[in-house]
N, C-alpha and C positions, 0 to 999 in steps of 0.2 A: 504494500500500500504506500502512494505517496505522502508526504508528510510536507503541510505548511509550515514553516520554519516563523514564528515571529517574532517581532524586533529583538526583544531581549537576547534571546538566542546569540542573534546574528551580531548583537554589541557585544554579548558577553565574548564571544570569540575573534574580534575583529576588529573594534574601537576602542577598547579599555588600551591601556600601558601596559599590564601586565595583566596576562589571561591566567584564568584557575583553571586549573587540570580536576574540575570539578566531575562528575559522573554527566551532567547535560553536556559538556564540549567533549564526553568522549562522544556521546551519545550522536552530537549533532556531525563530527569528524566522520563516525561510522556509516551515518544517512547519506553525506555525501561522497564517500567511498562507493555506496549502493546505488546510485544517483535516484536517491528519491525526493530531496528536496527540491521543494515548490516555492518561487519566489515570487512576490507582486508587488507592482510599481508604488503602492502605497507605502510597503517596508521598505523599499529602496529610498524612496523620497525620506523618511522617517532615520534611516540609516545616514544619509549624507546631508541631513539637516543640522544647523548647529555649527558646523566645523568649520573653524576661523579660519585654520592655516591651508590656502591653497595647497599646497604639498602635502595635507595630508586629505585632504578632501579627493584630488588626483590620486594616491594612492589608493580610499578606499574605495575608488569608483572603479578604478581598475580590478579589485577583487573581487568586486563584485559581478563584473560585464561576466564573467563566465555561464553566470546564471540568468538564464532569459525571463522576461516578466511574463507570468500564466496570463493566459488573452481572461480579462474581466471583461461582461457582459451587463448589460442592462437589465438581466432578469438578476443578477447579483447584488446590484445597486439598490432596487425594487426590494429584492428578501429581506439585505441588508436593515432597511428603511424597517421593515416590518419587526425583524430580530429585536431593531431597536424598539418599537414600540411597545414589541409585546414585554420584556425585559422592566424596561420604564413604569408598564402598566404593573408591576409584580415588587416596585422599589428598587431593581437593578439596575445603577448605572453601565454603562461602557463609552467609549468613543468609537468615533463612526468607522472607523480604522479596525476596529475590537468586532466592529459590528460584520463589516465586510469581510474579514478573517472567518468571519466564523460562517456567512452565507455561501464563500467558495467553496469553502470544504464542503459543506454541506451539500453543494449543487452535485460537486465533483468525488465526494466519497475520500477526501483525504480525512489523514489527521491532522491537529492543530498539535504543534511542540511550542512552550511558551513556557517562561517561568513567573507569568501574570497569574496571579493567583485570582483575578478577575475574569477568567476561563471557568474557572471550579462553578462561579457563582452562575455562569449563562450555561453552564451545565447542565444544571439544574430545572433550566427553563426549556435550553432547544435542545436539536439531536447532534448536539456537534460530540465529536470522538476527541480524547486530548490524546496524545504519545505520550508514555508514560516513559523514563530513562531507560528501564530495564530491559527493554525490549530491541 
């Protein structure tokens, strides 16, 4: 199964100064050995947002081009819109980013890897799958 990879993930292995040889950066190192990981233009934007230094913002862009952005659809955006609603109707925050993560996978049968513990909580609500490290 493919596996939506989000933000944190992709910071925790790629924009901190020093990476943790934590259980999730084996976990996410192994996905992409497998090539399951699913990247979208929102993470990427969300990924290269921020970064002062030209030279490093070039750097991370270039670690990233390997990974093409999954084509998002209007019926994604639409879900998305609704995830969000029905979640909000239930006292569940997200951001709209949290939301579309979670309406991809769900169109497309991935998992969601995240160490947003704000996944656990839209869990609850939709049918989204998380990756769990172990696996």
């Amino acid at each position: 199964m493919r596996v939506l990879v989000d933000t944190p993930i992709w910071s925790s292995a790629l924009r901190r100064k020093t990476r943790s040889e934590d259980d999730s950066i084996k976990t996410f190192v192994s996905l992409i050995e497998d090539a399951r990981v699913v990247m979208i233009g929102a993470v990427r934007q969300e990924l290269l947002s921020g970064i002062k230094e030209p030279s490093h913002f070039e750097r991370l862009r270039e670690h990233l081009r390997p990974f093409a952005d999954f084509a998002v659809t209007t019926d994604d955006y639409e879900e998305a819109a609704s995830f969000y609603n029905r979640c909000r109707s239930k006292g569940v925050q997200g951001s709209n980013t949290d939301f579309l993560i979670c309406a991809i996978a769900v169109h497309n049968d991935f998992e969601i890897f995240t160490t947003d513990h704000d996944f656990v909580h839209f869990g609850r609500i939709l049918p989204i799958k998380l990756h769990r490290d172990a696996q």
